[in-house]
C-alpha positions as CSV (number, residue, x, y, z in Angstrom):
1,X,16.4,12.1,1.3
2,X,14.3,14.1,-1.5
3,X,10.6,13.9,-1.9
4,X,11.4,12.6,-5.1
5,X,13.9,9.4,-4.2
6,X,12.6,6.1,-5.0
7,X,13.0,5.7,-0.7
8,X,10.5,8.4,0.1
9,X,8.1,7.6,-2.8
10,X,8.1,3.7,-1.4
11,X,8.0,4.8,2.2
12,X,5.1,7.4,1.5
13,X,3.1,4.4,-0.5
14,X,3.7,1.9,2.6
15,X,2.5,4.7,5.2
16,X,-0.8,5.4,3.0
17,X,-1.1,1.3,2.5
18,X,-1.0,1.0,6.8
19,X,-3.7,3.7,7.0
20,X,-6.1,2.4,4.1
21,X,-5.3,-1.1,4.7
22,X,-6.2,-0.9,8.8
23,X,-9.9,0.0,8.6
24,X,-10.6,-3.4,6.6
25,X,-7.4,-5.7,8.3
26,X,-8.4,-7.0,11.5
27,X,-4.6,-6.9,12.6
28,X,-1.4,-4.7,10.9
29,X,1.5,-4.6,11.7
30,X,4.6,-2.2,11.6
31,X,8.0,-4.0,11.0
32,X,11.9,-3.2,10.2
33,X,14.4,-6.1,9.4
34,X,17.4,-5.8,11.4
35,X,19.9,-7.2,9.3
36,X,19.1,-4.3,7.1
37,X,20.0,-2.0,9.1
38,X,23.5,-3.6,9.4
39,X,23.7,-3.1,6.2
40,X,22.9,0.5,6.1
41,X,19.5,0.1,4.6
42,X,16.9,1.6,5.9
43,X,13.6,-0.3,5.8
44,X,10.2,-0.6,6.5
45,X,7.7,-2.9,6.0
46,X,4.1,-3.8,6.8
47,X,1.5,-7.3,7.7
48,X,-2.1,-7.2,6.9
49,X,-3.8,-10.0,8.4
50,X,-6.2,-11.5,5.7
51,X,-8.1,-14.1,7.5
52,X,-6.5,-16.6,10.3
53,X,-4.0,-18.2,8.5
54,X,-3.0,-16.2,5.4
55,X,-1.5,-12.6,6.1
56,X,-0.2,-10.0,3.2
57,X,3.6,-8.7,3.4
58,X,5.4,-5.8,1.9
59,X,8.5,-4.3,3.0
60,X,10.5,-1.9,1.1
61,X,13.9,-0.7,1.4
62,X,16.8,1.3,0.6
63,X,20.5,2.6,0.4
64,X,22.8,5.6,-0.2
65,X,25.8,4.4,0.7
66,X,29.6,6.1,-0.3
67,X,33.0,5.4,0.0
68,X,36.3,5.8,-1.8
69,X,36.1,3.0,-4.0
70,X,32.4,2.0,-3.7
71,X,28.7,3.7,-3.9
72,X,25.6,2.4,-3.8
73,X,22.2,3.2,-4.5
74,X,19.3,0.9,-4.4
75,X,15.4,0.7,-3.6
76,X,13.5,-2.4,-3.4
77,X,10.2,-3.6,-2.7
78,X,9.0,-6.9,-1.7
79,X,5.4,-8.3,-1.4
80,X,5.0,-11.7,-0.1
81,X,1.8,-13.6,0.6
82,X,2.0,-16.2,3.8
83,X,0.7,-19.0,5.3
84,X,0.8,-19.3,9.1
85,X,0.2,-22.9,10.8
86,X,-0.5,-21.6,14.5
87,X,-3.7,-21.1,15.2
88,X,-2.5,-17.6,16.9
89,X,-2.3,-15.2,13.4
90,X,1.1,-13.8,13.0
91,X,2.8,-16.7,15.4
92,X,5.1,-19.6,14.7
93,X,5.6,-20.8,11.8
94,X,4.6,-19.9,8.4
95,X,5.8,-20.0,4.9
96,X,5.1,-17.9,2.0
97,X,5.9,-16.8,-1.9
98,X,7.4,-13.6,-2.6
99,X,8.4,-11.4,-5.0
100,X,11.0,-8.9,-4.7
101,X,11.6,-5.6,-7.6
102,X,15.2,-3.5,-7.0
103,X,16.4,-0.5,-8.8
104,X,20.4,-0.2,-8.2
105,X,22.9,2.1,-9.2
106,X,26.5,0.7,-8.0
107,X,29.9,1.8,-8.3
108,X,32.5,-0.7,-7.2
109,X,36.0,0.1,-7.9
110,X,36.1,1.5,-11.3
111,X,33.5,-0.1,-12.6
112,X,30.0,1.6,-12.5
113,X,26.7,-0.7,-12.7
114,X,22.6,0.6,-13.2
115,X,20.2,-1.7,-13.9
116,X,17.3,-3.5,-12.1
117,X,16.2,-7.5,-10.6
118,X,13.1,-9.0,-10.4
119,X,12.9,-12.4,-8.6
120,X,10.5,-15.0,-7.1
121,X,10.6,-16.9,-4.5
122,X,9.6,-19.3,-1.3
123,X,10.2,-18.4,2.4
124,X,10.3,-20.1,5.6
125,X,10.1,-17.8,8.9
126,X,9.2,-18.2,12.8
127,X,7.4,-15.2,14.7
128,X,8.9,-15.3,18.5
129,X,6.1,-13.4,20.3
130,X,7.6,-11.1,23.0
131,X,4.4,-9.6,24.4
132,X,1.3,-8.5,23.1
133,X,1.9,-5.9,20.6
134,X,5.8,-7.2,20.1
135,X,7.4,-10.0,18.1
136,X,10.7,-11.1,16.6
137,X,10.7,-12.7,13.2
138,X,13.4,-15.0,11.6
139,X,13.2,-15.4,8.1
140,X,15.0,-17.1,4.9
141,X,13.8,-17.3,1.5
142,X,15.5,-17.8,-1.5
143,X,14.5,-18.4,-5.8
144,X,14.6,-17.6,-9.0
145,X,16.2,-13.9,-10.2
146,X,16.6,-12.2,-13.3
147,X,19.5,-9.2,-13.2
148,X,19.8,-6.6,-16.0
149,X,22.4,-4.2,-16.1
150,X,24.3,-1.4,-17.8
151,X,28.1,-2.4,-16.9
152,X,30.8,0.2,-17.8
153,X,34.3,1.1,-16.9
154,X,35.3,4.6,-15.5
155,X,36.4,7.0,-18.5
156,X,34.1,5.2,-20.7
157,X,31.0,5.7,-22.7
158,X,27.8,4.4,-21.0
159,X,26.1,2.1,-23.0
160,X,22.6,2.7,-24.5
161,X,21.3,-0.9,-23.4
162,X,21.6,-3.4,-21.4
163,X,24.9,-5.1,-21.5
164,X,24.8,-7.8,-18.9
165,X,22.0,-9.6,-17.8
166,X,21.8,-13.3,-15.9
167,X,19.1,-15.8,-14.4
168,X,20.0,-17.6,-11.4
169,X,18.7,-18.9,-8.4
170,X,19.9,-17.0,-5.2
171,X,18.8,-16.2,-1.7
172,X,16.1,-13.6,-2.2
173,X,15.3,-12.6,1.6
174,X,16.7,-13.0,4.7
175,X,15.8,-11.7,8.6
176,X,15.6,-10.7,12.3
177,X,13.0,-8.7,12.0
178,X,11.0,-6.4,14.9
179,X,6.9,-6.5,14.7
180,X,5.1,-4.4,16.1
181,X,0.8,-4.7,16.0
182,X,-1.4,-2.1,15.6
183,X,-4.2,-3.5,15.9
């Protein structure tokens, strides 16, 4: 990965966010979603605790996959503001709104596709706490997308605009995801 890959940029901006974030957070925490990983996408995210109830989420993410008849490559971000109904912050159950931002460049079969999706959303999770700096978080969330692309065929010409481009509710977010606080 190049210092100058959408990844590293969004990883770099989640590492400065941790630091800058902890001296006014009274709990942060350090997180990577599982079922990314099973998907070959790397990941990272991170939970500011804004008062007992209401934390902030961002995770960001990213692939660089290739095969024969297939590559991807994609970055996305996604912030997501919860509410948490334990009176333990960053336990049980919560629910939240999030957004979600991904840049992809795909080539599946012959057919090559660049574009971007912005969505918005609702999600329902449950922190298992495993010990006192450790959790496990299920999540699902799902809403309303908007997908852009440039869609061409191998052998020929790009287009100069977007060509294809849909709105459609979908599932936006889902999770097993390890916590671990810093604070």
């Amino acid at each position: 990965m190049n210092s100058k890959s959408p990844l590293c940029k969004l990883v770099l901006i989640l590492i400065s966010l941790t630091f800058s974030m902890n001296c006014f957070s009274q709990r942060v925490g350090i997180k990577t979603n599982t079922l990314y990983w099973a998907t070959a996408s790397p990941n990272l995210g991170v939970e500011f605790r804004l008062s007992r109830h209401f934390t902030l989420n961002i995770e960001g993410m990213g692939n660089l996959l290739e095969g024969k008849k297939f590559r991807t490559h994609t970055a996305t971000v996604m912030p997501e503001g919860r509410y948490w109904f334990s009176a333990r912050p960053q336990a049980g159950h919560f629910v939240g709104v999030m957004g979600t931002g991904s840049l992809f460049q795909w080539k599946l079969n012959n057919t090559f596709h660049k574009g971007d999706v912005v969505g918005l959303g609702l999600t329902y999770g449950y922190s298992f706490v495993l010990s006192k700096r450790w959790s496990l978080e299920a999540t699902l969330g799902a809403g309303w997308a908007h997908f852009r692309e440039i869609k061409y065929k191998a052998g020929e010409k790009a287009p100069n605009q977007i060509n294809n481009s849909k709105d459609l509710f979908a599932p936006l977010k889902a999770g097993l995801t390890f916590v671990y606080l810093i604070k």
